[in-house]
C-alpha positions as CSV (number, residue, x, y, z in Angstrom):
1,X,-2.9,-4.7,-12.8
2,X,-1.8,-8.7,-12.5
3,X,-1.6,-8.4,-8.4
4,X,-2.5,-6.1,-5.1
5,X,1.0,-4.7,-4.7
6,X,1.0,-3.4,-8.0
7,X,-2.3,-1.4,-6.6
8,X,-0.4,-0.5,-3.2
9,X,2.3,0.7,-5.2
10,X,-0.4,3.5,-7.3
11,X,-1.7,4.3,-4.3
12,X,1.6,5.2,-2.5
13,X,2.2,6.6,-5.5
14,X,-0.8,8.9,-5.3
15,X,0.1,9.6,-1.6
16,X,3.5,10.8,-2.8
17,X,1.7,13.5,-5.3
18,X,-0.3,14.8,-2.6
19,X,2.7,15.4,-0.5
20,X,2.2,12.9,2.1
21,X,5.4,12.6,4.7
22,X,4.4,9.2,6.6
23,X,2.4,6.2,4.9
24,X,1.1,3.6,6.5
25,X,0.3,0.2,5.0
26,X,-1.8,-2.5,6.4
27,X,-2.0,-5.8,4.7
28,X,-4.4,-8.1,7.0
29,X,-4.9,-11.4,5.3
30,X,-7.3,-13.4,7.7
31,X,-8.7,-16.4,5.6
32,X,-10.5,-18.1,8.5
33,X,-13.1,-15.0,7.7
34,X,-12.6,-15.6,4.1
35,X,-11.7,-11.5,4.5
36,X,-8.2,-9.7,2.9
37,X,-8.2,-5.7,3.9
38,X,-5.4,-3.4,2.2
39,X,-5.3,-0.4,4.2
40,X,-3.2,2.5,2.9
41,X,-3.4,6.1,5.2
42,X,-1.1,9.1,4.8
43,X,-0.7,12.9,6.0
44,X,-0.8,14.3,2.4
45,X,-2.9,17.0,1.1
46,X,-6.2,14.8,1.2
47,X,-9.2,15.6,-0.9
48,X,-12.4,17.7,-0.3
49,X,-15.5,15.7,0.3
50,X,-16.8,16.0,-3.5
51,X,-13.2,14.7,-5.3
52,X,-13.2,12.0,-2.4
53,X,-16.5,11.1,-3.8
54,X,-15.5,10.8,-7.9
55,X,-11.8,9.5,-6.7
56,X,-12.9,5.9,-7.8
57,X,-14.2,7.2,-10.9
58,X,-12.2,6.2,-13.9
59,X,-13.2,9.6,-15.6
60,X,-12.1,12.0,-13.3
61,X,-8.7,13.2,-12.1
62,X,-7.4,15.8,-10.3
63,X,-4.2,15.8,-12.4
64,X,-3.6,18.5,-15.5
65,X,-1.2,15.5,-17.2
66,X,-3.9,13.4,-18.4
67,X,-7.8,12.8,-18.1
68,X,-8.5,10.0,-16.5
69,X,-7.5,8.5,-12.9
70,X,-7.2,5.0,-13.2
71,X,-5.5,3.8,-9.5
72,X,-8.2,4.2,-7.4
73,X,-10.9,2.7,-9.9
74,X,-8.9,0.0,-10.5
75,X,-8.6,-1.3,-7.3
76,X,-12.3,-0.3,-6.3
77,X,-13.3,-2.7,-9.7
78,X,-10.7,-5.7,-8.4
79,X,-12.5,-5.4,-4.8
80,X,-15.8,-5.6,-6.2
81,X,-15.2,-8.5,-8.2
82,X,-14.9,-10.6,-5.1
83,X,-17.7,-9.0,-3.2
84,X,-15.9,-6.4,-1.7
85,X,-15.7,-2.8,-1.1
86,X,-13.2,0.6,-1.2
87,X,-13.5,3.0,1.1
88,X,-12.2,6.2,0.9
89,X,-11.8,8.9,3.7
90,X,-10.1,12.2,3.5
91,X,-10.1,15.6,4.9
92,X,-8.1,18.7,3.0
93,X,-5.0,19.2,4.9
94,X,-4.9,16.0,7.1
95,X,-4.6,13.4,4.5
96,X,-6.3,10.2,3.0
97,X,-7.1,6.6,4.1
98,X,-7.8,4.0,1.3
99,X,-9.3,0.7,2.7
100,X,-10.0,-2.1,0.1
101,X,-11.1,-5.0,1.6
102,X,-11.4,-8.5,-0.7
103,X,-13.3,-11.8,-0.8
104,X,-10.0,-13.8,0.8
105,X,-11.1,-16.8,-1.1
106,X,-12.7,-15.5,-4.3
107,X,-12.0,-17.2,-7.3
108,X,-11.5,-13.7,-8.7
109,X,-9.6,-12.2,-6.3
110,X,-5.8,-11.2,-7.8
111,X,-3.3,-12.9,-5.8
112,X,-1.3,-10.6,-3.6
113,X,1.6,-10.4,-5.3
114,X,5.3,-10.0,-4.5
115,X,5.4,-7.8,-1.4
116,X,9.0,-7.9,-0.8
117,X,9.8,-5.9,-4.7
118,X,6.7,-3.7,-3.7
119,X,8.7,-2.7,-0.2
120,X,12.1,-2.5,-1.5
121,X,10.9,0.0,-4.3
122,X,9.0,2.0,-2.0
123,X,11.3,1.9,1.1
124,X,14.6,2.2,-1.3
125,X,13.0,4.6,-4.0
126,X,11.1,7.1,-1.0
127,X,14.5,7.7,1.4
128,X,12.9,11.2,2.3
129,X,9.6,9.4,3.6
130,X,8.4,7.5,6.4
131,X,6.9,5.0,5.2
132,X,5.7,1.8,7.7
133,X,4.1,-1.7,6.4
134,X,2.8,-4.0,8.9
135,X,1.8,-7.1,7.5
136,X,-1.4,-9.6,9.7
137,X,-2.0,-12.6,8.9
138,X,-4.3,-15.2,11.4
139,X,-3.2,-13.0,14.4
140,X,0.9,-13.1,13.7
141,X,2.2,-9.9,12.8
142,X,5.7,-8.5,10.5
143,X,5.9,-4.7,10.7
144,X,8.9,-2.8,8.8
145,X,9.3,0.9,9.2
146,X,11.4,3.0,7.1
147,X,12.1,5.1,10.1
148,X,14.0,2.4,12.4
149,X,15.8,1.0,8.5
150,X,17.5,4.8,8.9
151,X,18.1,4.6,12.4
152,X,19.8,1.3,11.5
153,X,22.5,2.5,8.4
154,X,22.3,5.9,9.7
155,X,25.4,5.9,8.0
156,X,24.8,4.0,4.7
157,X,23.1,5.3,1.9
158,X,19.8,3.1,1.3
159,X,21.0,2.3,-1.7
160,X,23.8,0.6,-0.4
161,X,23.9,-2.9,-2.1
162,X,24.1,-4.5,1.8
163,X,21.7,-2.5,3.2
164,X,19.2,-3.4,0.0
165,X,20.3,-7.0,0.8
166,X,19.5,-6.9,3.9
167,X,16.2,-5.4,3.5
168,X,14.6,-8.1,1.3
169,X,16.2,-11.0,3.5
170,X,14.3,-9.0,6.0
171,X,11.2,-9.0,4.3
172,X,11.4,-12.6,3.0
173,X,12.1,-13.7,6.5
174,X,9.5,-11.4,8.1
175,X,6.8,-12.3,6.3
176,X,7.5,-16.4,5.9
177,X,7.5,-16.2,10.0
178,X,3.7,-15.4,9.2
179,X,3.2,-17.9,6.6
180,X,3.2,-15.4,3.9
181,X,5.4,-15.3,0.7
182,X,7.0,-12.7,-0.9
Protein backbone atom coordinates (compact mmCIF):
# COMPACT_ATOMS: atom_id res chain seq x y z
CA UNK A 1 0.00 0.00 0.00
CA UNK A 2 1.40 3.74 -1.28
CA UNK A 3 0.14 5.52 2.15
CA UNK A 4 -1.30 5.01 5.92
CA UNK A 5 -4.93 5.68 5.03
CA UNK A 6 -4.92 3.11 2.63
CA UNK A 7 -3.87 0.80 5.91
CA UNK A 8 -6.69 2.59 8.05
CA UNK A 9 -8.99 1.89 5.42
CA UNK A 10 -8.10 -2.42 5.69
CA UNK A 11 -8.26 -2.17 9.05
CA UNK A 12 -11.80 -0.58 9.30
CA UNK A 13 -12.38 -2.77 6.79
CA UNK A 14 -11.48 -5.76 9.03
CA UNK A 15 -13.45 -4.14 11.90
CA UNK A 16 -16.47 -4.08 9.63
CA UNK A 17 -16.15 -8.13 9.04
CA UNK A 18 -15.98 -8.71 12.56
CA UNK A 19 -19.10 -6.89 13.18
CA UNK A 20 -17.89 -3.89 14.96
CA UNK A 21 -20.75 -1.04 15.63
CA UNK A 22 -18.48 1.97 16.70
CA UNK A 23 -14.76 2.55 15.44
CA UNK A 24 -12.56 4.70 16.67
CA UNK A 25 -9.58 6.27 14.92
CA UNK A 26 -6.72 8.04 16.37
CA UNK A 27 -4.10 9.66 14.10
CA UNK A 28 -1.44 11.49 16.61
CA UNK A 29 1.23 12.94 14.51
CA UNK A 30 3.76 14.52 17.08
CA UNK A 31 7.02 15.21 15.14
CA UNK A 32 8.77 17.09 17.95
CA UNK A 33 9.09 13.21 19.34
CA UNK A 34 9.98 12.14 15.89
CA UNK A 35 6.71 9.67 16.90
CA UNK A 36 3.33 9.07 14.45
CA UNK A 37 0.78 6.49 16.36
CA UNK A 38 -2.40 5.18 14.20
CA UNK A 39 -4.68 3.90 16.62
CA UNK A 40 -7.74 1.93 15.40
CA UNK A 41 -10.28 0.22 18.36
CA UNK A 42 -13.70 -1.18 17.70
CA UNK A 43 -16.52 -3.34 19.59
CA UNK A 44 -16.47 -6.24 16.95
CA UNK A 45 -16.16 -9.76 17.57
CA UNK A 46 -12.32 -9.58 18.58
CA UNK A 47 -9.96 -12.45 18.39
CA UNK A 48 -8.91 -15.15 20.92
CA UNK A 49 -5.46 -14.76 22.35
CA UNK A 50 -3.75 -17.33 19.77
CA UNK A 51 -5.38 -15.64 16.26
CA UNK A 52 -4.43 -12.17 18.00
CA UNK A 53 -1.02 -13.58 18.09
CA UNK A 54 -0.63 -14.87 14.13
CA UNK A 55 -3.01 -11.77 13.06
CA UNK A 56 0.19 -10.04 11.64
CA UNK A 57 1.15 -13.07 10.05
CA UNK A 58 0.92 -12.88 6.28
CA UNK A 59 0.10 -16.65 6.23
CA UNK A 60 -2.71 -16.97 8.30
CA UNK A 61 -6.38 -15.74 8.04
CA UNK A 62 -9.28 -16.31 9.69
CA UNK A 63 -11.32 -15.87 6.40
CA UNK A 64 -12.63 -19.20 4.28
CA UNK A 65 -12.27 -16.66 0.82
CA UNK A 66 -8.67 -16.84 0.50
CA UNK A 67 -5.41 -17.91 2.42
CA UNK A 68 -3.53 -15.34 3.35
CA UNK A 69 -4.25 -12.06 5.59
CA UNK A 70 -2.34 -9.45 4.25
CA UNK A 71 -3.89 -5.92 6.28
CA UNK A 72 -2.48 -6.41 9.35
CA UNK A 73 1.05 -7.72 8.15
CA UNK A 74 1.26 -5.10 5.96
CA UNK A 75 1.04 -2.38 8.24
CA UNK A 76 3.08 -4.36 11.04
CA UNK A 77 6.09 -4.51 7.93
CA UNK A 78 5.58 -0.49 7.10
CA UNK A 79 5.92 0.24 11.05
CA UNK A 80 8.94 -1.82 11.30
CA UNK A 81 10.64 -0.33 8.59
CA UNK A 82 10.93 2.93 10.47
CA UNK A 83 11.65 1.43 13.79
CA UNK A 84 8.38 0.91 14.97
CA UNK A 85 5.96 -1.44 16.29
CA UNK A 86 2.09 -2.99 15.98
CA UNK A 87 0.29 -3.81 18.72
CA UNK A 88 -2.55 -5.79 18.86
CA UNK A 89 -5.12 -6.30 21.74
CA UNK A 90 -8.35 -8.15 21.61
CA UNK A 91 -10.62 -10.05 23.69
CA UNK A 92 -13.64 -12.46 21.98
CA UNK A 93 -16.76 -10.54 22.31
CA UNK A 94 -15.37 -7.01 23.26
CA UNK A 95 -13.49 -6.14 20.27
CA UNK A 96 -9.98 -5.22 18.87
CA UNK A 97 -7.44 -2.31 19.31
CA UNK A 98 -4.74 -1.97 16.57
CA UNK A 99 -1.93 0.56 17.47
CA UNK A 100 0.88 1.18 14.92
CA UNK A 101 3.10 3.55 15.94
CA UNK A 102 5.94 4.99 13.15
CA UNK A 103 9.38 6.66 13.10
CA UNK A 104 7.66 10.30 12.40
CA UNK A 105 10.77 11.24 10.51
CA UNK A 106 11.93 8.06 8.81
CA UNK A 107 13.06 8.17 5.52
CA UNK A 108 10.99 5.04 5.03
CA UNK A 109 8.05 5.95 6.55
CA UNK A 110 4.90 6.07 3.85
CA UNK A 111 3.54 9.46 3.98
CA UNK A 112 0.02 9.66 5.52
CA UNK A 113 -1.88 9.93 2.76
CA UNK A 114 -5.19 11.71 1.86
CA UNK A 115 -7.23 11.49 4.97
CA UNK A 116 -10.09 13.48 3.83
CA UNK A 117 -10.98 10.47 0.66
CA UNK A 118 -10.15 7.85 3.50
CA UNK A 119 -13.13 9.69 5.88
CA UNK A 120 -15.53 10.35 3.30
CA UNK A 121 -15.46 6.65 2.07
CA UNK A 122 -15.72 5.34 5.47
CA UNK A 123 -18.14 7.91 6.97
CA UNK A 124 -20.32 8.00 3.51
CA UNK A 125 -19.85 4.23 2.52
CA UNK A 126 -20.59 2.87 6.64
CA UNK A 127 -24.09 5.11 7.30
CA UNK A 128 -25.16 2.15 9.67
CA UNK A 129 -21.83 2.68 11.90
CA UNK A 130 -20.45 4.92 14.32
CA UNK A 131 -17.53 5.64 13.30
CA UNK A 132 -15.31 8.72 15.12
CA UNK A 133 -11.71 10.04 13.77
CA UNK A 134 -9.88 12.38 15.91
CA UNK A 135 -6.93 13.66 14.40
CA UNK A 136 -3.58 15.23 17.07
CA UNK A 137 -1.09 16.79 15.85
CA UNK A 138 1.58 18.99 18.34
CA UNK A 139 -1.25 19.32 20.97
CA UNK A 140 -4.17 20.79 18.46
CA UNK A 141 -6.88 18.53 17.95
CA UNK A 142 -9.83 17.87 14.78
CA UNK A 143 -12.27 15.18 15.85
CA UNK A 144 -15.26 14.13 13.36
CA UNK A 145 -17.94 11.70 14.47
CA UNK A 146 -20.23 9.98 12.29
CA UNK A 147 -22.75 10.15 15.07
CA UNK A 148 -23.19 14.14 15.44
CA UNK A 149 -22.82 14.13 10.86
CA UNK A 150 -26.48 12.25 11.49
CA UNK A 151 -27.63 14.25 14.09
CA UNK A 152 -26.73 17.14 11.71
CA UNK A 153 -28.82 15.83 8.12
CA UNK A 154 -31.02 13.84 10.26
CA UNK A 155 -32.98 14.38 7.39
CA UNK A 156 -30.62 13.99 4.35
CA UNK A 157 -29.47 10.93 3.12
CA UNK A 158 -25.42 10.86 3.55
CA UNK A 159 -25.18 10.51 0.26
CA UNK A 160 -26.59 13.70 -0.40
CA UNK A 161 -24.27 15.62 -2.83
CA UNK A 162 -24.32 18.76 -0.02
CA UNK A 163 -24.03 16.81 2.79
CA UNK A 164 -20.80 14.89 0.97
CA UNK A 165 -19.72 18.46 0.18
CA UNK A 166 -19.86 19.59 3.22
CA UNK A 167 -18.14 16.78 4.78
CA UNK A 168 -14.84 17.07 2.99
CA UNK A 169 -14.85 21.03 3.33
CA UNK A 170 -15.09 19.90 6.81
CA UNK A 171 -12.38 17.72 6.84
CA UNK A 172 -10.04 19.92 4.72
CA UNK A 173 -10.76 22.77 7.03
CA UNK A 174 -10.51 20.66 10.19
CA UNK A 175 -7.45 19.24 9.65
CA UNK A 176 -5.46 22.45 7.90
CA UNK A 177 -6.57 24.31 11.40
CA UNK A 178 -3.91 21.56 12.73
CA UNK A 179 -1.45 22.02 10.16
CA UNK A 180 -2.30 18.92 8.48
CA UNK A 181 -3.25 18.21 4.80
CA UNK A 182 -5.70 16.26 3.39
Amino acid sequence: MEDLSLHILDIVENAISAKAKRIDILVMEEPKEDRLVIEIKDDGIGMDEAVSRKATDPFFTTRTSRRVGLGLSLIAQAAQETGGTVRIESELGKGTKVTATFQYHHIDRKPLGNMIETMTTLLLGNAGLDISYTHQKEGKSYVLNGRSLKERFKDRSLTDPEVIQWLRKDLKEGLAQIGVQG
